[in-house]
MARVEX-782741 format. One record per residue: x, z negated, y of N, C-alpha, C, O, CB in turn; residue number from 1; residue in one letter. Coordinates in Angstrom, 1 decimal. Last residue first. Glycine has a CB too. Layout:
NODE    n.c1    n.c3    n.c2   ca.c1   ca.c3   ca.c2    c.c1    c.c3    c.c2    o.c1    o.c3    o.c2   cb.c1   cb.c3   cb.c2    i  aa
NODE       X       Z       Y       X       Z       Y       X       Z       Y       X       Z       Y       X       Z       Y  NUM   A
...
***
This chain:
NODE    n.c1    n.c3    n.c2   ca.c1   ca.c3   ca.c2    c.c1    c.c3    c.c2    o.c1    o.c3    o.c2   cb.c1   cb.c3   cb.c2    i  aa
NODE   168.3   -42.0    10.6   168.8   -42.7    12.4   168.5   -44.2    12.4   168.7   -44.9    13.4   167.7   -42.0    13.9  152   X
NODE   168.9   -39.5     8.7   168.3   -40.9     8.9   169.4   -41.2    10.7   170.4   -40.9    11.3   168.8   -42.2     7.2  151   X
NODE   167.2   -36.3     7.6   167.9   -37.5     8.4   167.9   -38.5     8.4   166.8   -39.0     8.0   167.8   -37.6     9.3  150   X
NODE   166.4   -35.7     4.9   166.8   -34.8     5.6   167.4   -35.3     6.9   168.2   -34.6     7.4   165.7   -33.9     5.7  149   X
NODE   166.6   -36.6     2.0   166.5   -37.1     3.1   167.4   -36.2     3.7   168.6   -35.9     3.5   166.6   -38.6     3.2  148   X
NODE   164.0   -35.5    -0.5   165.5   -35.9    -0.4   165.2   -35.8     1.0   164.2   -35.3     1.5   166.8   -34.9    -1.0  147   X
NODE   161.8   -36.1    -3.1   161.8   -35.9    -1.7   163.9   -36.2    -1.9   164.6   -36.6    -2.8   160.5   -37.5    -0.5  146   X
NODE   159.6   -34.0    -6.0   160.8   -35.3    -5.5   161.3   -34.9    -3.9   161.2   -33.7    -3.4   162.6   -35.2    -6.7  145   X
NODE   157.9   -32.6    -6.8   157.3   -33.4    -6.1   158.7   -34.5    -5.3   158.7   -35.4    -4.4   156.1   -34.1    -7.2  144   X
NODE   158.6   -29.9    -7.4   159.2   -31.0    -8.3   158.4   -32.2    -8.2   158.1   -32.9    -9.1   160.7   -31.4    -8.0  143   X
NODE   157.7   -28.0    -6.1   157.6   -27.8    -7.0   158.3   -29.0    -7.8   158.6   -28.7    -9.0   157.8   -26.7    -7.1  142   X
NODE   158.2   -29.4    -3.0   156.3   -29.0    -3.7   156.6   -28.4    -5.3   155.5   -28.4    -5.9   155.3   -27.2    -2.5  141   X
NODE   159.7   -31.3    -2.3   159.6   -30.4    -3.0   158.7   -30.0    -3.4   158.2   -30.4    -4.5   160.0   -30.5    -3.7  140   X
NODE   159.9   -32.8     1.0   159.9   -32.5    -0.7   158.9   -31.8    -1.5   157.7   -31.8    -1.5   159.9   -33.8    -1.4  139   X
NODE   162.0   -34.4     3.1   161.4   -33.3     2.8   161.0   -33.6     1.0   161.5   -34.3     0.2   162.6   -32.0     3.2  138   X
NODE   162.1   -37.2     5.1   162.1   -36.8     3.8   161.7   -35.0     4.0   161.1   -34.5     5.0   161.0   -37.9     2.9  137   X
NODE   163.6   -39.3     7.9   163.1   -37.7     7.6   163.2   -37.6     6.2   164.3   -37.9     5.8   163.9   -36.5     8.2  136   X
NODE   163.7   -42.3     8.4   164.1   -41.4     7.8   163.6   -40.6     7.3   163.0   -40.9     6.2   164.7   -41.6     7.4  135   X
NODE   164.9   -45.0    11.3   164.0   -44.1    10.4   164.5   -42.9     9.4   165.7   -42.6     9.5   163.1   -43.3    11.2  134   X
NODE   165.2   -48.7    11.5   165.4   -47.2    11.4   164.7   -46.6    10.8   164.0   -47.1     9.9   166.2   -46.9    11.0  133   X
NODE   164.9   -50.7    11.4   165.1   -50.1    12.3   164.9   -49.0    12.6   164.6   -48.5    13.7   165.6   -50.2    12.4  132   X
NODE   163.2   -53.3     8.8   164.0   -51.9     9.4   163.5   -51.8    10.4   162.4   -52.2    10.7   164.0   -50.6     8.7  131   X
NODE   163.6   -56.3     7.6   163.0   -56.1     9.1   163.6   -54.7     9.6   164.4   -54.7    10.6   163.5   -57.4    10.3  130   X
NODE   163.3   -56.9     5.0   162.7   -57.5     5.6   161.9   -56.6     7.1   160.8   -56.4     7.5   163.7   -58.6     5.7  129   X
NODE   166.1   -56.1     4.2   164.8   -55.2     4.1   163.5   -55.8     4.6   162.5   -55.1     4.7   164.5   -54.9     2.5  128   X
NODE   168.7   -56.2     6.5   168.0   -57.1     5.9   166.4   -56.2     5.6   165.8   -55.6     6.5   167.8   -58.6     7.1  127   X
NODE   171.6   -53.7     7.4   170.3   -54.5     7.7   169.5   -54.9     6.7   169.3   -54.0     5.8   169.5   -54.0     8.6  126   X
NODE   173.5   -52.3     6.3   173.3   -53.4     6.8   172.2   -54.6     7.1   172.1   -55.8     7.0   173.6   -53.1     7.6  125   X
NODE   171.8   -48.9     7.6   172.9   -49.8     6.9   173.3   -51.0     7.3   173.4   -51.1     8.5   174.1   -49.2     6.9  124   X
NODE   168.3   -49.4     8.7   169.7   -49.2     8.7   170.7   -49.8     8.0   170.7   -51.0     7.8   170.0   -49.3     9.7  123   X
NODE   165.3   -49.2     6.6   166.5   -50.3     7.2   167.7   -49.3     7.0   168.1   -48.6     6.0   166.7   -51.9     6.2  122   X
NODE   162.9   -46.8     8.2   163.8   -47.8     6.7   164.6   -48.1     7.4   164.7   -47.7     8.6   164.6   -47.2     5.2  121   X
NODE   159.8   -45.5     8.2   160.4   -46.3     8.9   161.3   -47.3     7.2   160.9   -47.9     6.2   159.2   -47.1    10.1  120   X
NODE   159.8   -42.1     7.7   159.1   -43.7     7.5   160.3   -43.9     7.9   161.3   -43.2     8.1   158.6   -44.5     5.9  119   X
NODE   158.3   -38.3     8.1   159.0   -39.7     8.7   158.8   -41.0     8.0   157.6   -41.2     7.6   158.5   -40.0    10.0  118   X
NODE   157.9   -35.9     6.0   157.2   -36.6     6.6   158.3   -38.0     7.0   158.9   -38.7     6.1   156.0   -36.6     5.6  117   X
NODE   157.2   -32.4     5.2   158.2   -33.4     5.7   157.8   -34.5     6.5   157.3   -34.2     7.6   159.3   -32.8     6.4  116   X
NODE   157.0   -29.9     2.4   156.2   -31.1     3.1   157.6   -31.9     3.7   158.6   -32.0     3.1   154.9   -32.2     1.9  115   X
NODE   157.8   -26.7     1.4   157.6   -28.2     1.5   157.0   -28.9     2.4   156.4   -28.4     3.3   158.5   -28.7     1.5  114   X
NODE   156.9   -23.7     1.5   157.6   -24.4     0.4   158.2   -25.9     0.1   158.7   -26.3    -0.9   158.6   -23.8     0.4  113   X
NODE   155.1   -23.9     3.7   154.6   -23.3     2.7   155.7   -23.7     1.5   155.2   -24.2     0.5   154.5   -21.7     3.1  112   X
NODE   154.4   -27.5     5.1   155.1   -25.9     4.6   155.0   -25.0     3.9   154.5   -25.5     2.9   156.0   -25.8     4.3  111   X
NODE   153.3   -29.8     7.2   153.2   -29.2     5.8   153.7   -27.6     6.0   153.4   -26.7     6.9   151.4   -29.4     5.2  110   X
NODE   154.4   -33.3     8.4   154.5   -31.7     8.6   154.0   -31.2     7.1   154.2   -31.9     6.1   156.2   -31.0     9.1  109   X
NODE   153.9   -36.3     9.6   153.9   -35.2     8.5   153.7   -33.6     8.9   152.9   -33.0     9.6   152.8   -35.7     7.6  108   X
NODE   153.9   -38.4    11.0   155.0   -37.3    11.1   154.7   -36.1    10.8   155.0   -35.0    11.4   155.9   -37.5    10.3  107   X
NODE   154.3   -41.3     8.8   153.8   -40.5    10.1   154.6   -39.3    10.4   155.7   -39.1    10.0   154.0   -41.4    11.4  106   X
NODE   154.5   -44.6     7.2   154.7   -43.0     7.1   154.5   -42.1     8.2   154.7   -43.0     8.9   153.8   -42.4     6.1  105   X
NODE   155.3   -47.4     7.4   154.8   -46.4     8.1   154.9   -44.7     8.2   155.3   -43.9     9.0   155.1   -46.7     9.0  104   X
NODE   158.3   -47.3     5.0   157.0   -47.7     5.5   156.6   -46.9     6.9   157.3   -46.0     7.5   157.1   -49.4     5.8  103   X
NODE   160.1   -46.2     2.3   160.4   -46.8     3.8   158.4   -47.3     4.2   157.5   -47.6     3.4   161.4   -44.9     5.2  102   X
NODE   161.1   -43.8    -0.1   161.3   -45.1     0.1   160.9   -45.7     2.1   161.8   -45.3     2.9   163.0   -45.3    -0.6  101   X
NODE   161.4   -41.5    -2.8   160.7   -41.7    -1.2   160.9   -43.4    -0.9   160.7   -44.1    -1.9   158.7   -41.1    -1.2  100   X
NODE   161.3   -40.6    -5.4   162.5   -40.7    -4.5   162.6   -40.8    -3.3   163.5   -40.3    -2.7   163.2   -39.9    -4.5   99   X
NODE   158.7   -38.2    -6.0   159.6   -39.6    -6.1   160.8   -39.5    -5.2   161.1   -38.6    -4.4   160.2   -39.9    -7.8   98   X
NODE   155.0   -38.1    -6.0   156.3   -37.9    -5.2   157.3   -38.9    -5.3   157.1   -40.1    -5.0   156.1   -37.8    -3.7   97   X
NODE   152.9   -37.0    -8.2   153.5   -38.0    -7.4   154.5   -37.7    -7.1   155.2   -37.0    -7.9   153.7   -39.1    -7.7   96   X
NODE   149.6   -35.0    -8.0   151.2   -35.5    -9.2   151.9   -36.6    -7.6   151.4   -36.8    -6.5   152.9   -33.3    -9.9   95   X
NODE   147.6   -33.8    -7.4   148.1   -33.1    -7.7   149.8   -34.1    -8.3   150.8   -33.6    -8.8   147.8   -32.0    -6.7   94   X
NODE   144.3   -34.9    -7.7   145.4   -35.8    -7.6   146.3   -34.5    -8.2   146.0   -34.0    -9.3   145.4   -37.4    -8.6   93   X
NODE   141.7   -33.4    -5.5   142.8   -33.2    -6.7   143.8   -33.8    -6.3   144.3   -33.7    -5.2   143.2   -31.9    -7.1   92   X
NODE   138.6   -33.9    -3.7   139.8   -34.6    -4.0   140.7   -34.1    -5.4   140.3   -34.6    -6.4   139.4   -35.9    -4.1   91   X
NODE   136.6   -32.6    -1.5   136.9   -33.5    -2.6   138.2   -33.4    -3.4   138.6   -32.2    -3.4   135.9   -33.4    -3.4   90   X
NODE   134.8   -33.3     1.8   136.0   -32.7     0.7   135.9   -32.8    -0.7   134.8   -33.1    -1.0   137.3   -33.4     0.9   89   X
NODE   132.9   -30.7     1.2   133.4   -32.2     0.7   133.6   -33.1     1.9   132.8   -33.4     2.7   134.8   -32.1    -0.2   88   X
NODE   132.8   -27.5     0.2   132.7   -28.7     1.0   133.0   -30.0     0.4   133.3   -30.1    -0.8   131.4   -28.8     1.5   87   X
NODE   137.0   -27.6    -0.2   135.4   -27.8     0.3   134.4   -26.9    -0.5   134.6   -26.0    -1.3   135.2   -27.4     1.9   86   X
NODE   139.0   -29.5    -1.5   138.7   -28.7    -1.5   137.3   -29.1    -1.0   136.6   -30.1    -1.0   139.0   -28.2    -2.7   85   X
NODE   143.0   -30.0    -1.6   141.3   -31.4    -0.5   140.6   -29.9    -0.7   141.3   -29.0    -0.2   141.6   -32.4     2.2   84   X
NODE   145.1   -31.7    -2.9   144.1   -30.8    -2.7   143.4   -31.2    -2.4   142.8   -32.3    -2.7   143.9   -30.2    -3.2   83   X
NODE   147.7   -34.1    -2.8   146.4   -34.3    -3.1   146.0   -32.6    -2.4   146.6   -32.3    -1.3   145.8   -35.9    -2.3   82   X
NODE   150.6   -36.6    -3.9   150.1   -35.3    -3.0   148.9   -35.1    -3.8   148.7   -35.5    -4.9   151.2   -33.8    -2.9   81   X
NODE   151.5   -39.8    -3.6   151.0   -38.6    -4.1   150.7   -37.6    -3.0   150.7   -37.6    -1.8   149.8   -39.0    -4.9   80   X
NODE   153.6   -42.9    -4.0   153.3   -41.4    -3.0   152.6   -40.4    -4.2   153.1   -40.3    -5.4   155.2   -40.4    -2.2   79   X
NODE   153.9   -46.3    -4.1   153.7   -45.1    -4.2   153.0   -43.8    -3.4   152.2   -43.8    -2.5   153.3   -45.3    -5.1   78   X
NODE   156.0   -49.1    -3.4   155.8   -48.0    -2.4   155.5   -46.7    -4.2   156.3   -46.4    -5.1   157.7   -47.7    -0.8   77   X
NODE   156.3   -52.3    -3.6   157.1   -51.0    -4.1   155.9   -50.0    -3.1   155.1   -50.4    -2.2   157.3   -50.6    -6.3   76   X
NODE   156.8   -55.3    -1.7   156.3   -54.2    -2.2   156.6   -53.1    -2.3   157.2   -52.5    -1.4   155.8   -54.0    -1.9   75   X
NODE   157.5   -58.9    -1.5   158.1   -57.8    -1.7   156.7   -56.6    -1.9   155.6   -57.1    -2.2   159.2   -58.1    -2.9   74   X
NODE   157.1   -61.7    -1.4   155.8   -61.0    -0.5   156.7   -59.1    -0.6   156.5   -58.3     0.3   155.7   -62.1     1.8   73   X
NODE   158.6   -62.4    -3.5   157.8   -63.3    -2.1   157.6   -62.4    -1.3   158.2   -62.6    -0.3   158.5   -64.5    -1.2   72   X
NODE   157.1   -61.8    -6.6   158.0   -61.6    -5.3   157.4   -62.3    -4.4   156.3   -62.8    -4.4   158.3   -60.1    -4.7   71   X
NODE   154.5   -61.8    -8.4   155.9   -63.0    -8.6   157.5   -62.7    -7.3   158.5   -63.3    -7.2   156.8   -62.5   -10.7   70   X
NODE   154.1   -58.3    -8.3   153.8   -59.8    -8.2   155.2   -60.5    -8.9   156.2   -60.2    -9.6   152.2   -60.1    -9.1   69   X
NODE   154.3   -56.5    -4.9   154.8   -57.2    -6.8   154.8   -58.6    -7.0   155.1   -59.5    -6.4   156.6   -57.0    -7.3   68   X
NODE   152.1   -55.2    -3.7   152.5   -56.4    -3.9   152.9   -56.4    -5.1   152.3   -56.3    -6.1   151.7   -57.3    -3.7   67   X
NODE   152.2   -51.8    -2.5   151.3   -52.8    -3.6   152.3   -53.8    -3.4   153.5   -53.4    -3.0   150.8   -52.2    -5.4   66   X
NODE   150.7   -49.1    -0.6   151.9   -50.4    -1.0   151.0   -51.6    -1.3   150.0   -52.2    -0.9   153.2   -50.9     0.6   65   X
NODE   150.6   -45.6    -0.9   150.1   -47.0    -1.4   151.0   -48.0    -1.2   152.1   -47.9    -1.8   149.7   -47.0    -2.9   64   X
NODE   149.8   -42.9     0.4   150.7   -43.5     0.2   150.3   -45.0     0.4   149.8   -45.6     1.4   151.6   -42.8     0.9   63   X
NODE   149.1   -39.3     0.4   148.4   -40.5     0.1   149.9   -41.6    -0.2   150.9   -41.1    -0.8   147.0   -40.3    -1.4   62   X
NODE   149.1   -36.1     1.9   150.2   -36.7     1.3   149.2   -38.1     1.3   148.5   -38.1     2.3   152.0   -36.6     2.2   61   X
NODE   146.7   -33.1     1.5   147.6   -34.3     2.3   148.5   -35.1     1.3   148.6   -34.8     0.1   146.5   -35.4     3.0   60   X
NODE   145.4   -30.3     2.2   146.1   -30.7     1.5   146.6   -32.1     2.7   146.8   -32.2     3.9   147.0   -29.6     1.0   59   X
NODE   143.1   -29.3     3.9   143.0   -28.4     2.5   144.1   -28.9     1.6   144.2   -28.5     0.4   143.4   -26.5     2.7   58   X
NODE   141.1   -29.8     6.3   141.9   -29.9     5.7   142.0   -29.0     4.5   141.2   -28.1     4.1   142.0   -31.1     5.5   57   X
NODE   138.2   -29.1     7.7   139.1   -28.0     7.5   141.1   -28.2     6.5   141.9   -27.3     6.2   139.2   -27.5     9.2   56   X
NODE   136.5   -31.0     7.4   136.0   -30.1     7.0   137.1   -28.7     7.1   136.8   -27.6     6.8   134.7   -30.0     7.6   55   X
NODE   137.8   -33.3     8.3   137.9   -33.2     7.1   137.2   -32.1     6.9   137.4   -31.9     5.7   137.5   -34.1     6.4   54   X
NODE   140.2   -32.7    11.1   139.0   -32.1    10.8   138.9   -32.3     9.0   139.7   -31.7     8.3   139.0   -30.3    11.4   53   X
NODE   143.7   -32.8    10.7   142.3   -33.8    11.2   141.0   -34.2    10.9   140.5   -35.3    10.7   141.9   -33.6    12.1   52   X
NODE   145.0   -31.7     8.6   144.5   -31.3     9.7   143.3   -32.5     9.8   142.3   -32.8     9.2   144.1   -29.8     9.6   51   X
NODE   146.7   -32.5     6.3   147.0   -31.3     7.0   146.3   -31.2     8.8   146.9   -30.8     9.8   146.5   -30.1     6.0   50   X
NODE   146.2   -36.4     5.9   146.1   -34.6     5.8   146.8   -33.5     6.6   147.4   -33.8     7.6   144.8   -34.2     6.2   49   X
NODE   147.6   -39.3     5.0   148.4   -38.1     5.9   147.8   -36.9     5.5   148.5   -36.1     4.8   150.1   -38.0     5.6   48   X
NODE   146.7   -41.9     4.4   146.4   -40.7     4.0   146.7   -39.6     5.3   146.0   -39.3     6.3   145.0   -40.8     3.5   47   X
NODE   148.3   -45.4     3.2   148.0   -44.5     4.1   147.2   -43.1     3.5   146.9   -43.2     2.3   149.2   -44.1     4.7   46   X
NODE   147.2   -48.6     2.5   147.5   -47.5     2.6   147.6   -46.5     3.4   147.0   -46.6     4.5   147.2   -47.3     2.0   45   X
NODE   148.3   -52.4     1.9   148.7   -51.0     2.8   148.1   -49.4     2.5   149.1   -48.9     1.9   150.4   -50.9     2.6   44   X
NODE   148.4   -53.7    -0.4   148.4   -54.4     1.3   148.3   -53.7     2.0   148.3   -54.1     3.1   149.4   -55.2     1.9   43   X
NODE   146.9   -54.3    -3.7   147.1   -53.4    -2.6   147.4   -54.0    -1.4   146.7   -55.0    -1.2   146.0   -52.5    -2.4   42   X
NODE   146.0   -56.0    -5.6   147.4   -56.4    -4.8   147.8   -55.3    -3.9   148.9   -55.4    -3.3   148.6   -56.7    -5.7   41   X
NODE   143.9   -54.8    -7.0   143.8   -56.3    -6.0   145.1   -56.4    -5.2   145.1   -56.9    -4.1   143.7   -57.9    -7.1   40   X
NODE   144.6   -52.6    -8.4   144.6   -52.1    -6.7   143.9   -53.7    -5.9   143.5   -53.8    -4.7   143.2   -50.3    -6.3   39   X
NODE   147.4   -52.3    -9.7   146.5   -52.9    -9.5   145.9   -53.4    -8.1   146.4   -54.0    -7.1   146.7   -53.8   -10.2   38   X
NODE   148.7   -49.5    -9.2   148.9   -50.3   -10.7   147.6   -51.3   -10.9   146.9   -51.2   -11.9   150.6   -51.4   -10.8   37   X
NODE   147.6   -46.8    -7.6   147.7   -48.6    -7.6   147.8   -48.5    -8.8   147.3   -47.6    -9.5   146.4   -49.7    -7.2   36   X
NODE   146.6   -44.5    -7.7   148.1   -44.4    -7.3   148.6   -46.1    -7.5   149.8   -46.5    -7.6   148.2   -43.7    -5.4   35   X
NODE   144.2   -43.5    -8.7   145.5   -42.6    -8.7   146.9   -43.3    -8.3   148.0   -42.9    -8.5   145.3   -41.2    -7.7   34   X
NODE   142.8   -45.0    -7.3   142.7   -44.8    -8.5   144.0   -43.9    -8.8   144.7   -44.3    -9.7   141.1   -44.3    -8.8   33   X
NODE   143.3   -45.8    -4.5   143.9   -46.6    -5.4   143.9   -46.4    -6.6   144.6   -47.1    -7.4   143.6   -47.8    -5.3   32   X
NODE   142.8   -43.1    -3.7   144.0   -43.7    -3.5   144.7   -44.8    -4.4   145.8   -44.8    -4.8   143.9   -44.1    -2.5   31   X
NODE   139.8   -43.4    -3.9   140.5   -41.9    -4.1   142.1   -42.6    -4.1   142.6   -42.3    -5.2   140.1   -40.6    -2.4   30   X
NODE   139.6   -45.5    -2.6   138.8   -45.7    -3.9   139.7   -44.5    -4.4   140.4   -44.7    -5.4   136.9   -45.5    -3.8   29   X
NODE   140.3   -45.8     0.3   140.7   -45.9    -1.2   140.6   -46.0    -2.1   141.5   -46.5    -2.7   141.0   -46.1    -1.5   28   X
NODE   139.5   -43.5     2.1   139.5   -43.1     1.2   140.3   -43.6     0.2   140.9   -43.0    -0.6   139.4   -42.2     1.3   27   X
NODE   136.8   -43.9     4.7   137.4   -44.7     3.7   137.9   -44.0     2.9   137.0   -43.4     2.4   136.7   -45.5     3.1   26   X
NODE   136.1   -40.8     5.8   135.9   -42.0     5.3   137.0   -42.6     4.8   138.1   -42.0     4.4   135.0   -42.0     4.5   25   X
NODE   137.4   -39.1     9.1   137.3   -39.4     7.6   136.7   -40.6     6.9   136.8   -41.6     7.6   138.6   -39.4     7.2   24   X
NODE   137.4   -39.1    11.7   135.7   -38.5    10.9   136.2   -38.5     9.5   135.4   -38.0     8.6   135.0   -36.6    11.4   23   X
NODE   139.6   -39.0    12.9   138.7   -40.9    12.5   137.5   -40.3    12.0   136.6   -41.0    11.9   138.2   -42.3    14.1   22   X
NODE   142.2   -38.4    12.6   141.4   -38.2    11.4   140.6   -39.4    11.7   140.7   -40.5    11.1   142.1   -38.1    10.0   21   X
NODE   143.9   -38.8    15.0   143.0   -38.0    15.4   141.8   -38.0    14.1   140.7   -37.7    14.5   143.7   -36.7    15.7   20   X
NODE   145.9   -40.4    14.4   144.7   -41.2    15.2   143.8   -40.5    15.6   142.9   -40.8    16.3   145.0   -41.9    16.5   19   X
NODE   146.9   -39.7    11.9   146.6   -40.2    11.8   145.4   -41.5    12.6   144.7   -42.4    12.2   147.4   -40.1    11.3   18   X
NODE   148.7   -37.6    13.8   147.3   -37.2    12.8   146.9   -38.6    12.5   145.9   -38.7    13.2   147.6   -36.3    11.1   17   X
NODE   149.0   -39.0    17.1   149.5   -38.6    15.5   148.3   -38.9    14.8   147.4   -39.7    14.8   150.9   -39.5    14.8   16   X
NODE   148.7   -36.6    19.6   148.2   -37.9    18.9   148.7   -37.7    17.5   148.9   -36.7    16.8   146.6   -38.2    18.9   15   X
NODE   149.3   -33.9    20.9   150.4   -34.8    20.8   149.8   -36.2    20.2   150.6   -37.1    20.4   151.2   -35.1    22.2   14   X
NODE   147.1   -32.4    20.7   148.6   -32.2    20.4   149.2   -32.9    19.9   149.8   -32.9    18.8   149.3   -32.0    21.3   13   X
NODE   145.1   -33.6    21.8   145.0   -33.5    20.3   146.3   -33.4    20.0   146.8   -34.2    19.2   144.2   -32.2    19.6   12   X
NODE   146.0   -33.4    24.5   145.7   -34.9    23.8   145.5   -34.3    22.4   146.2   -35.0    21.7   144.2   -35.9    24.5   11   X
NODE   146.0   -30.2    24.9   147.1   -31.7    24.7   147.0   -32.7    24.4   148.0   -33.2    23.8   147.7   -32.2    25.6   10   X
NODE   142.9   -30.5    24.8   143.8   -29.8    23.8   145.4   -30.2    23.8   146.0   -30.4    22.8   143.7   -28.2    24.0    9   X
NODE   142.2   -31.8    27.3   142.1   -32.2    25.8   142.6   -31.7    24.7   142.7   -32.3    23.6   141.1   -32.1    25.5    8   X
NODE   143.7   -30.4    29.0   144.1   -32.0    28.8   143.5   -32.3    27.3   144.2   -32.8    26.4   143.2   -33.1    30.1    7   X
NODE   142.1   -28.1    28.8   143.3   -28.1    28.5   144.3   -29.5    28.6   145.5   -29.5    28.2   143.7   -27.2    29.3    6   X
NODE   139.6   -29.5    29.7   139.4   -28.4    28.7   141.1   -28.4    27.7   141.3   -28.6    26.5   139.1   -26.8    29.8    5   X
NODE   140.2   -29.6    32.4   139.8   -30.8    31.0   140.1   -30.6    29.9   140.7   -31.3    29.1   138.4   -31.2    30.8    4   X
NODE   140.4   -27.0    34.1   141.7   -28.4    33.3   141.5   -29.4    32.3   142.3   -29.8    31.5   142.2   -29.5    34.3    3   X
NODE   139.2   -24.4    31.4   139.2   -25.5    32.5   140.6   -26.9    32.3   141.2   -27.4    31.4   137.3   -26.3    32.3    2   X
NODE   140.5   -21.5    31.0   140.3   -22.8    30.4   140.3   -23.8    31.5   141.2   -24.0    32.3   141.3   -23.1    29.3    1   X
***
């Protein structure tokens, strides 16, 4: 393998999925229908696949932050998990993940008996406004509920 060759396959390595999936479309139409209460007050989503390539994904984690209204600028946080079937893709809302809480999702790992994925949350103490910290979820592919596997 040429050196380029092997610089480029490190640079896939180490980018997080979410700077390597740029051959995906838009997908919140797929996101907000499943997962927005009201997707005018959407401010945020994400879509964490398995794999970069939409023509080889096969599962990802989708994650919505909506504006509550009448808060000053507060937002709850929903999570789904999703089958991605080809060609296509196309899309199964397979159910929602609870007990997940933080922002910027990233990370994500997929398992044969769970999924584990990073966000960013406020350390003890600190103002929800402005977290520091992070925290490892795992969860349950047969419940959909997450429990925290670290926090720092």
């Amino acid at each position: 393998m040429s050196f380029l060759a092997k610089a480029f396959a490190l640079t896939l390595a180490i980018l997080p999925l979410s700077l390597q999936a740029q051959d995906w479309p838009n997908l919140d139409a797929v996101l907000f229908q499943t997962l927005a209460n009201k997707p005018e007050h959407v401010e945020g989503s994400y879509f964490l696949p398995n794999h970069p390539d939409p023509t080889q994904a096969t599962e990802a984690l989708g994650f919505i932050y909506e504006w509550i209204e009448g808060s000053a600028g507060s937002v709850s946080i929903a999570v789904g998990r999703y089958a991605l079937n080809q060609p296509g893709p196309q899309f199964t809302y397979l159910g929602p993940i609870s007990q997940i809480w933080g922002h910027g999702p990233r990370d994500t790992a997929f398992y044969p008996d769970r999924i584990e994925v990073t966000l960013t949350t406020s350390k003890d103490g600190e103002p929800r406004c402005c977290p520091t910290g992070e925290t490892r979820y795992t969860i349950d592919r047969t419940t959909g509920s997450a429990s925290t596997l670290w926090t720092r």
